[in-house]
C-alpha positions as CSV (number, residue, x, y, z in Angstrom):
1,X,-20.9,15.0,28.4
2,X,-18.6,14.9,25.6
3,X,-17.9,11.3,24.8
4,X,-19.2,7.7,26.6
5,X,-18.4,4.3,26.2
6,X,-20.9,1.4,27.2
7,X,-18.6,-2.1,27.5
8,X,-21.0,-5.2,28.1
9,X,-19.3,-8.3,29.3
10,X,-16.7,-6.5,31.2
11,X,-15.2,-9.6,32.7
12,X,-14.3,-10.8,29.0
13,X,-11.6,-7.9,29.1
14,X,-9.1,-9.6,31.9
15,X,-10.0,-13.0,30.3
16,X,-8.7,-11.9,27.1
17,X,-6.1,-10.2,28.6
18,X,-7.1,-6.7,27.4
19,X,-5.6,-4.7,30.3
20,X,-5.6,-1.7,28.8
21,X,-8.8,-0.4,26.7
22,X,-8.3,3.3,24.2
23,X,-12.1,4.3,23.1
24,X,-12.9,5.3,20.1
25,X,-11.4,9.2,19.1
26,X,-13.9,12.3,19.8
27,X,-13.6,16.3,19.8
28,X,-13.9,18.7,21.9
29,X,-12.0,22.2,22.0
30,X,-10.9,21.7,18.1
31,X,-8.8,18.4,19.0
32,X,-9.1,14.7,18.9
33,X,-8.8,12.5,22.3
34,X,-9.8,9.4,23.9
35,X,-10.5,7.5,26.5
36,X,-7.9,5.0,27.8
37,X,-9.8,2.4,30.8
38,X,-7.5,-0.3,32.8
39,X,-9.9,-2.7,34.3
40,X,-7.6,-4.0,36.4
41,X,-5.4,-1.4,37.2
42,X,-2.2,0.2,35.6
43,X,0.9,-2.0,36.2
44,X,2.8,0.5,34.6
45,X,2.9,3.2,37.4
46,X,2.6,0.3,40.2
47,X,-0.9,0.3,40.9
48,X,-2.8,-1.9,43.0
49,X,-6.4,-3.1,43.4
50,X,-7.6,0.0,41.5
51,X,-9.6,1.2,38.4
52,X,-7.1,3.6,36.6
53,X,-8.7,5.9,34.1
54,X,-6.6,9.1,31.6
55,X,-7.4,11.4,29.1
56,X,-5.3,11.0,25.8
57,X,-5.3,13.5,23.6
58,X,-5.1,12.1,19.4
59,X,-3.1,13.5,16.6
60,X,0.1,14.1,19.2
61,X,0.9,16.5,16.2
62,X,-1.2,19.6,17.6
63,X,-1.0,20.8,21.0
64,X,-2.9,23.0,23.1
65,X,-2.3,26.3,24.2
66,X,-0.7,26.7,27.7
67,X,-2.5,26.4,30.4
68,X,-3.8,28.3,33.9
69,X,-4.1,26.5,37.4
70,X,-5.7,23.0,37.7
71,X,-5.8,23.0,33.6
72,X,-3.4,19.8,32.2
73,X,-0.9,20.3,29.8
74,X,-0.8,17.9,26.4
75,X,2.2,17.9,24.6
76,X,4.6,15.8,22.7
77,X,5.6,13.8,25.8
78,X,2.8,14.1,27.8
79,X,0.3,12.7,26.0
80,X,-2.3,11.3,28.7
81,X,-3.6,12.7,31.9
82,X,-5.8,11.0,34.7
83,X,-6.1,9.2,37.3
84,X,-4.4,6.3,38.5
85,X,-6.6,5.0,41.2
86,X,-10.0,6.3,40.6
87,X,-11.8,4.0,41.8
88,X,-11.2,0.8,44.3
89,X,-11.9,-2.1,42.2
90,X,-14.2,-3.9,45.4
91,X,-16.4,-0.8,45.2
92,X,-16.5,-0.8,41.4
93,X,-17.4,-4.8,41.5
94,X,-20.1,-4.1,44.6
95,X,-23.3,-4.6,43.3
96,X,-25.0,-2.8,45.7
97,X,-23.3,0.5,44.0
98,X,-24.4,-0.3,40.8
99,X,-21.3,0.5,38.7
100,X,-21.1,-2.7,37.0
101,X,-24.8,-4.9,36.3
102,X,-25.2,-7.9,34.7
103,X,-21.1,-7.4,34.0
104,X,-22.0,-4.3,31.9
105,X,-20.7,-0.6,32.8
106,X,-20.8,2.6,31.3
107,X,-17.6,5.4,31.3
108,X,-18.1,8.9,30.2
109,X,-15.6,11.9,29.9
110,X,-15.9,15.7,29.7
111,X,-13.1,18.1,28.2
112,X,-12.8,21.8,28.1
113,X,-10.5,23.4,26.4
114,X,-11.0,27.5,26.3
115,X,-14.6,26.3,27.4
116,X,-15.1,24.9,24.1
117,X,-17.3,22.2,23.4
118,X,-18.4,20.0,20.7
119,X,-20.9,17.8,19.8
120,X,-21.5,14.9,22.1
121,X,-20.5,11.3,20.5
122,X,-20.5,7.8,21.8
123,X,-19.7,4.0,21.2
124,X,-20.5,0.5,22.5
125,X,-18.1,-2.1,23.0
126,X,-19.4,-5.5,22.9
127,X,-17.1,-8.5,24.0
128,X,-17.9,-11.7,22.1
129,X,-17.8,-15.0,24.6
130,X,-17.8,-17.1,21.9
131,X,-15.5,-15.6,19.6
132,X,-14.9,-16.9,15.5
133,X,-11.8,-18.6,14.6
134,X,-11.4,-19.7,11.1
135,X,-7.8,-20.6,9.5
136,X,-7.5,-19.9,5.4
137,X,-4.9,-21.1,3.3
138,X,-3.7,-18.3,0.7
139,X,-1.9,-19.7,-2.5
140,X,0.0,-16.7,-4.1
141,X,0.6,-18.0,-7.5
142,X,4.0,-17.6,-9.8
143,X,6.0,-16.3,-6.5
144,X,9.4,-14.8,-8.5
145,X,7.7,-12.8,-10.8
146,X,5.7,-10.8,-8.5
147,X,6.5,-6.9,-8.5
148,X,8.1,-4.6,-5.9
149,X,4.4,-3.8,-4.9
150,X,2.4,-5.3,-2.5
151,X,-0.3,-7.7,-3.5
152,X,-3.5,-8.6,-1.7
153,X,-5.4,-12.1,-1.8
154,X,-8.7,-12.8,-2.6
155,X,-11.4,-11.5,0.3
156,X,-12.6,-14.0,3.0
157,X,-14.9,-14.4,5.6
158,X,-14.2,-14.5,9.6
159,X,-17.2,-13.0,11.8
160,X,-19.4,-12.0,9.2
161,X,-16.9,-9.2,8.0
162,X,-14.5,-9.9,4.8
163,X,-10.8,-9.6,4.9
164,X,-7.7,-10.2,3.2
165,X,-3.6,-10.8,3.2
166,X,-1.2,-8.6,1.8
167,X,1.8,-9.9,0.8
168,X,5.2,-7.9,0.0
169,X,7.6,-10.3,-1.5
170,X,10.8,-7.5,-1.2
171,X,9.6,-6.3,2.5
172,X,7.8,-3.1,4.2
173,X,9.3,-0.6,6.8
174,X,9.2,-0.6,10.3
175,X,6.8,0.7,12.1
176,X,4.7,2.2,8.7
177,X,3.2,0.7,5.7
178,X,5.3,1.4,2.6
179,X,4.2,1.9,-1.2
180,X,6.1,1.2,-4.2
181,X,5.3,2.7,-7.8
182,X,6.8,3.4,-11.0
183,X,6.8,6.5,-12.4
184,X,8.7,7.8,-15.6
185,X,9.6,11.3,-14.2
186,X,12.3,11.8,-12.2
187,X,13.1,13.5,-8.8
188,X,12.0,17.1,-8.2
189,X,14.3,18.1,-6.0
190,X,18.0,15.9,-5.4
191,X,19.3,13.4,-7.2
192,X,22.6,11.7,-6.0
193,X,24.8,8.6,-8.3
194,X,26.7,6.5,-6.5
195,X,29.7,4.6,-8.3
196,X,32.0,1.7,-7.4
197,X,28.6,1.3,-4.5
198,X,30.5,-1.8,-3.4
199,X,33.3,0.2,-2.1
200,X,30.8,1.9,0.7
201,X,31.2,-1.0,3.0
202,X,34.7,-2.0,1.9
203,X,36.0,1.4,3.0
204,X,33.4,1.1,6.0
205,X,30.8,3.8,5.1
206,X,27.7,2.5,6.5
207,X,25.8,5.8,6.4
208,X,26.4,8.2,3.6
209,X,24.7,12.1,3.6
210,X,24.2,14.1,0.9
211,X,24.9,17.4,0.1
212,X,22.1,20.1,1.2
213,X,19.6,20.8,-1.1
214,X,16.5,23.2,-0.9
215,X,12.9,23.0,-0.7
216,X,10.0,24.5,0.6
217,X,12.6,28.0,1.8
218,X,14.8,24.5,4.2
219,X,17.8,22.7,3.5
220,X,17.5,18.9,3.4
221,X,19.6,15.7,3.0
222,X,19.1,12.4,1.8
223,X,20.5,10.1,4.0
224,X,21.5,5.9,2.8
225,X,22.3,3.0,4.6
226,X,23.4,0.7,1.6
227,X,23.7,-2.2,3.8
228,X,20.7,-1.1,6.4
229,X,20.5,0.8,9.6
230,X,22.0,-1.7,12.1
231,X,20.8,0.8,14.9
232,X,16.7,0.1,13.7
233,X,17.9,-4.2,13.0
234,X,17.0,-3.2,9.1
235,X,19.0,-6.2,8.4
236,X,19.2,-7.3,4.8
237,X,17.7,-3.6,3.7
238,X,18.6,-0.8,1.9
239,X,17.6,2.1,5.0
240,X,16.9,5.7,3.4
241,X,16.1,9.1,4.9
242,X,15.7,12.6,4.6
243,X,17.1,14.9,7.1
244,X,16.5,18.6,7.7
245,X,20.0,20.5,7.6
246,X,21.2,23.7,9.2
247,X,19.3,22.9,12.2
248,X,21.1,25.7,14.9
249,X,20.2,28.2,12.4
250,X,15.9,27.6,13.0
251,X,14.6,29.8,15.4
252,X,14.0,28.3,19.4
253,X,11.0,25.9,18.9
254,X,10.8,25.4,15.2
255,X,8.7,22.9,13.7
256,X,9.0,22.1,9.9
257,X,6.5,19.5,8.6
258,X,7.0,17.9,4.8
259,X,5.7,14.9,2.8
260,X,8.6,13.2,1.5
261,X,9.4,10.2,-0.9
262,X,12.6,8.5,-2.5
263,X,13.6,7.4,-5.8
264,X,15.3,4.5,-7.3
265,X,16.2,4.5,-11.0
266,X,15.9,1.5,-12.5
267,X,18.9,1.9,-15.7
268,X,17.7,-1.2,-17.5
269,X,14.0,-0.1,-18.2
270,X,14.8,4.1,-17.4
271,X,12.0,4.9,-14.8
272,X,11.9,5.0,-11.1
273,X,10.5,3.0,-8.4
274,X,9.0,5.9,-6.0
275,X,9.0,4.5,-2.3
276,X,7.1,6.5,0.4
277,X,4.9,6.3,3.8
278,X,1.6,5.2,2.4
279,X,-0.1,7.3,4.9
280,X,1.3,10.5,3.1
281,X,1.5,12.1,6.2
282,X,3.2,15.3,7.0
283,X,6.1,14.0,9.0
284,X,7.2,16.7,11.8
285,X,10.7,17.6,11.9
286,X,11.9,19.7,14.7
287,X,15.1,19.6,17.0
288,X,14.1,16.6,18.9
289,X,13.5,14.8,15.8
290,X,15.8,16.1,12.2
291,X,15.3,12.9,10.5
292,X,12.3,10.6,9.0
293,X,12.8,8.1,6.7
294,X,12.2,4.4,5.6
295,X,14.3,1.8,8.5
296,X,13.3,-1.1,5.2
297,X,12.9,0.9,2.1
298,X,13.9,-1.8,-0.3
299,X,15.4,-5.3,0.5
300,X,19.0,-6.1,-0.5
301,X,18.3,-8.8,-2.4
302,X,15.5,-6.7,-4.8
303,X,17.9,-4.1,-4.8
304,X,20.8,-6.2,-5.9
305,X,18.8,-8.2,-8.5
306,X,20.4,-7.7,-11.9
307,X,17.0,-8.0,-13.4
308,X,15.6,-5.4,-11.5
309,X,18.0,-2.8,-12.9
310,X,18.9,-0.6,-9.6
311,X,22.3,-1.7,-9.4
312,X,24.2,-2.0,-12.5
313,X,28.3,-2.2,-13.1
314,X,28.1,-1.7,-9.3
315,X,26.5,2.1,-10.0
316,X,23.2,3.2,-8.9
317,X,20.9,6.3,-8.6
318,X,18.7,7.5,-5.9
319,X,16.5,10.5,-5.4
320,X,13.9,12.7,-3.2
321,X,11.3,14.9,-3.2
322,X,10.2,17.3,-0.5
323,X,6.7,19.4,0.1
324,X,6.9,21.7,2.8
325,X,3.9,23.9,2.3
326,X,3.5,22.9,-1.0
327,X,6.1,24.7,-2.0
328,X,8.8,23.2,-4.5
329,X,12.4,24.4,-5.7
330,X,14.5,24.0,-8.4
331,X,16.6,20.4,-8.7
332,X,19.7,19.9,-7.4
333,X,22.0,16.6,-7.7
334,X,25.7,14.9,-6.9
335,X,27.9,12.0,-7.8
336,X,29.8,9.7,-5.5
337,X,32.5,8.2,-7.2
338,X,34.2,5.9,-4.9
339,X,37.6,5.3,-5.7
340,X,40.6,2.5,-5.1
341,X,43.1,4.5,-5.5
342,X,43.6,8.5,-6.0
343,X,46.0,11.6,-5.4
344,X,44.1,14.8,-3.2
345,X,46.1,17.8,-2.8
346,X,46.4,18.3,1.0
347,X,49.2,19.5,3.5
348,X,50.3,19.4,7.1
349,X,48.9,21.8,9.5
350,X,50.9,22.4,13.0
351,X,50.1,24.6,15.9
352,X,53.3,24.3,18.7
353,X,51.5,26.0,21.2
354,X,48.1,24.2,20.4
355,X,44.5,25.3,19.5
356,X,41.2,25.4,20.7
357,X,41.0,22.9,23.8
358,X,44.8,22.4,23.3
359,X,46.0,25.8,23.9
360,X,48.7,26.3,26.1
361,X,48.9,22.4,26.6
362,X,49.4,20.4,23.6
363,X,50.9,20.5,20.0
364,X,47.8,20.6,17.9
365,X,48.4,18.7,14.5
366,X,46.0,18.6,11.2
367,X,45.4,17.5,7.5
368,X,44.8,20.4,5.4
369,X,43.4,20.6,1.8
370,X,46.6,22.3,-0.1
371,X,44.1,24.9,-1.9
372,X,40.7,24.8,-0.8
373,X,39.9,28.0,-2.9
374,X,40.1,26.2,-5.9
375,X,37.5,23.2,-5.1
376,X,34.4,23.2,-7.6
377,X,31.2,24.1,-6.1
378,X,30.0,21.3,-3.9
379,X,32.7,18.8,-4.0
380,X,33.4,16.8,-1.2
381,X,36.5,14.5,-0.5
382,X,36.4,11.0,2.1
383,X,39.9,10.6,3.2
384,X,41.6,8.1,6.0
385,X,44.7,9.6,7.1
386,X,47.4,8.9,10.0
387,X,49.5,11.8,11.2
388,X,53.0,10.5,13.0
389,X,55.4,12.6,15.0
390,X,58.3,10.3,14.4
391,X,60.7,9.4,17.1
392,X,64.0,10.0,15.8
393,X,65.4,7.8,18.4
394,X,63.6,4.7,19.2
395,X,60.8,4.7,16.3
396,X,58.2,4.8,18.8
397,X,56.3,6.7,17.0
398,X,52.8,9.2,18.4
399,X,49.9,9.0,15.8
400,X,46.2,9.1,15.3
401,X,44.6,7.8,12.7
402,X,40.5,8.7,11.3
403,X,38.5,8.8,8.2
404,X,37.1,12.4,7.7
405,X,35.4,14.7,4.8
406,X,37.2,17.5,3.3
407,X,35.4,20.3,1.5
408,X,35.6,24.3,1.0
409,X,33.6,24.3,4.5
410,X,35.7,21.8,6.0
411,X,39.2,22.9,5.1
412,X,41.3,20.6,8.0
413,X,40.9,17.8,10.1
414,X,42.8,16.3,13.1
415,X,43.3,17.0,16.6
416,X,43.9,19.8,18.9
417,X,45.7,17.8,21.4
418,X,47.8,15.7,19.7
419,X,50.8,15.4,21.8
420,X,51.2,17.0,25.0
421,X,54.2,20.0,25.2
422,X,55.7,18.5,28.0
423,X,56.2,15.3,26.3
424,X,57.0,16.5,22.9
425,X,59.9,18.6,24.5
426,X,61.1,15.9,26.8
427,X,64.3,14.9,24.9
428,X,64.9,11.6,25.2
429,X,61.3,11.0,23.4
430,X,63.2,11.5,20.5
431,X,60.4,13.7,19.1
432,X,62.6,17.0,18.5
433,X,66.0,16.9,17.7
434,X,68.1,19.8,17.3
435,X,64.9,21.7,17.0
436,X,63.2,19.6,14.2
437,X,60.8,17.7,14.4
438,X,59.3,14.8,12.1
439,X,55.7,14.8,10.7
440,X,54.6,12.1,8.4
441,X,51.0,11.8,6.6
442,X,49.7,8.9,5.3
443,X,46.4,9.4,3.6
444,X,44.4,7.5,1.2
445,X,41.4,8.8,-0.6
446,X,38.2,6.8,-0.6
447,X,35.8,9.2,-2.3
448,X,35.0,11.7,-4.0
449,X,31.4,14.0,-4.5
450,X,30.7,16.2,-7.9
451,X,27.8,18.1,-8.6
452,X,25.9,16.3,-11.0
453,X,25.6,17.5,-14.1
């Protein structure tokens, strides 16, 4: 038998309101599992009156080779196996049966996988009827000047065993642990300035990508939420992440796994405050899942703090680092300018007979950069445009209006069914007149991306 668990005072579980028990992790076959116990029956799948008992396997990360016949198959979203109603819970409780004496019992597991085996291991779980409450008071001393870090109290006793609080006065992510440090060197790999930051949510960029950059043989991004990713509630938080690029071009059922951290230079003091998992885990990027990051990487108020030196004349600077195999590439970097007012070089594109979907059926209509040709390497326009087929008659004019990128990749944006045919050649709609018709582009230029030199 590979693993078994001993639980004493197995009445205590329900009473405590433990319905579902996970043992202890053991191996067998070269992976990790456990053994998950419901008392009292799982709720989940509808159960009644019975003792439900699975199989998880641990570190969801690896997965086991396909399987033959009655042989389960653990993957990413199947984690657990079993059996929902192993046992009726009035035979389990029967006395004469001798399951559960003197309201002890004792579960065991076996697992084969390639008819390996490992060595056996096992744990007792003891449920305390008179359990230890004790409250302590913590006084953190001199609040405001405590560092981005996390601090920890002094250690006290609860149950003969010590513990202690951690404190983060500028917040942690969700659903990890986060650590701050200082460091004097700066990003490895991207580095991206962002000026006039304010204008991000004036203009209503709430989520700005980078351009690619390489690492480890992939191309990355570092993604920002200035104001924080309302999608995860990071309210009040500056949300960062970095996202694995070029996607379609991985073969079927890639998996890329990198350690990754972030970078905030602070300008008054010139070093950065590194921000990463404090696990340091390998983070598994694949098509179900292209981004990791940090939902509460660094609270708003920290982050807008004058004294802190992140944000200053409304510029700021963040950066990333990325270990795929231990492999590392040359830096890279950009510059956001954001801009009130500027002058792009663009022009009108028009398809009568329509393109793409729109063949055959609508007028197809887009906003073209004038000479794409002659954009520097890696420079990115954020534009918000209207395009108007004017109605010489009435002024009821047909537009659409969006805020879209331009670059050397991205040459034109718009629509490929603007207008219907049928209605643009209707004539009283006033949209062609003597076989003209009217086009007019308003377009206003929010930012613009550099390479950073």
């Amino acid at each position: 038998m590979h693993y078994t668990v001993k639980i004493k005072s197995f009445s205590l579980l329900a009473k405590n309101s433990m319905e579902r028990y996970e043992t202890g992790e053991f191996e067998s076959g070269g992976y990790k599992w456990k053994l998950v116990i419901y008392p009292n029956r799982n709720k989940n799948n509808n159960v009644d009156e019975h003792m439900s008992l699975y199989l998880a396997i641990e570190a969801a990360d690896l997965r086991p080779p396909d399987t033959k016949k009655k042989e389960r198959l653990f993957r990413g979203i199947k984690l657990e196996w079993g059996y929902d109603k192993v046992i009726p819970l009035k035979n389990f409780n029967d006395a004469s049966n001798g399951y559960l004496v003197d309201d002890t019992c004792v579960f065991g597991a076996e697992v084969f996988v390639s008819k390996q085996r490992s060595m056996d291991k096992e744990e007792c779980l003891a449920l305390i009827k008179d359990s230890i409450t004790k409250k302590s008071v913590i006084r953190f001393e001199n609040y405001s000047k405590l560092t981005v870090e996390s601090h920890y109290s002094a250690p006290f006793n609860v149950g003969n065993h010590k513990w202690k609080i951690r404190i983060c006065p500028i917040g942690e992510g969700i659903g990890m642990d986060i650590s701050r440090s200082i460091s004097d060197a700066p990003p490895t790999h991207y580095t991206v300035k962002i000026q006039s930051l304010s204008l991000l949510a004036k203009n209503s960029i709430e989520r700005y990508e980078t351009g690619a950059f390489e690492s480890g043989g992939y191309k990355w991004k570092l993604v920002i939420y200035p104001n924080g990713n309302k999608i995860k509630n990071a309210n009040e938080h500056v949300s960062l992440y970095l996202a694995i690029e070029a996607a379609d071009s991985l073969p079927p059922g890639w998996e890329v796994h990198a350690v990754f951290r972030f970078f905030l230079l602070d300008q008054t003091r010139d070093n950065y405050l590194i921000i990463q998992d404090t696990t340091k885990k390998e983070k598994r990027f694949r098509g179900m899942k292209l981004e990791w990051g940090l939902d509460k990487a660094i609270s708003i108020k920290a982050f807008n703090d004058v004294s802190n030196g992140f944000l200053v004349d409304d510029t700021c600077v963040f950066g990333a680092e990325v270990f795929v195999c231990k492999e590392r590439s040359t830096g890279k970097g950009e510059c956001v300018s954001l801009i009130k007012d500027a002058i792009a070089n663009k022009k009108i594109r028009l398809y009568p007979s329509g393109k793409g979907i729109g063949m055959g059926s609508h007028v197809s209509l887009y906003l073209a950069l004038a000479d794409p040709t002659s954009l520097p390497p890696g420079l990115k326009i954020f534009a918000e445009f209207t395009l108007r087929m004017l109605d010489q008659i009435h002024s009821r004019h047909h537009y659409g209006k969006v805020s879209r990128w331009f670059s050397a990749s991205s040459q034109e944006q718009g629509w490929s069914r603007f207008i219907s045919i049928g209605y643009m050649n209707l004539t009283n709609m006033g949209y062609l007149m003597k076989d003209a018709c009217l086009v007019e582009a308003e377009v206003t230029v929010h930012a613009v991306v550099n390479a950073l030199s």
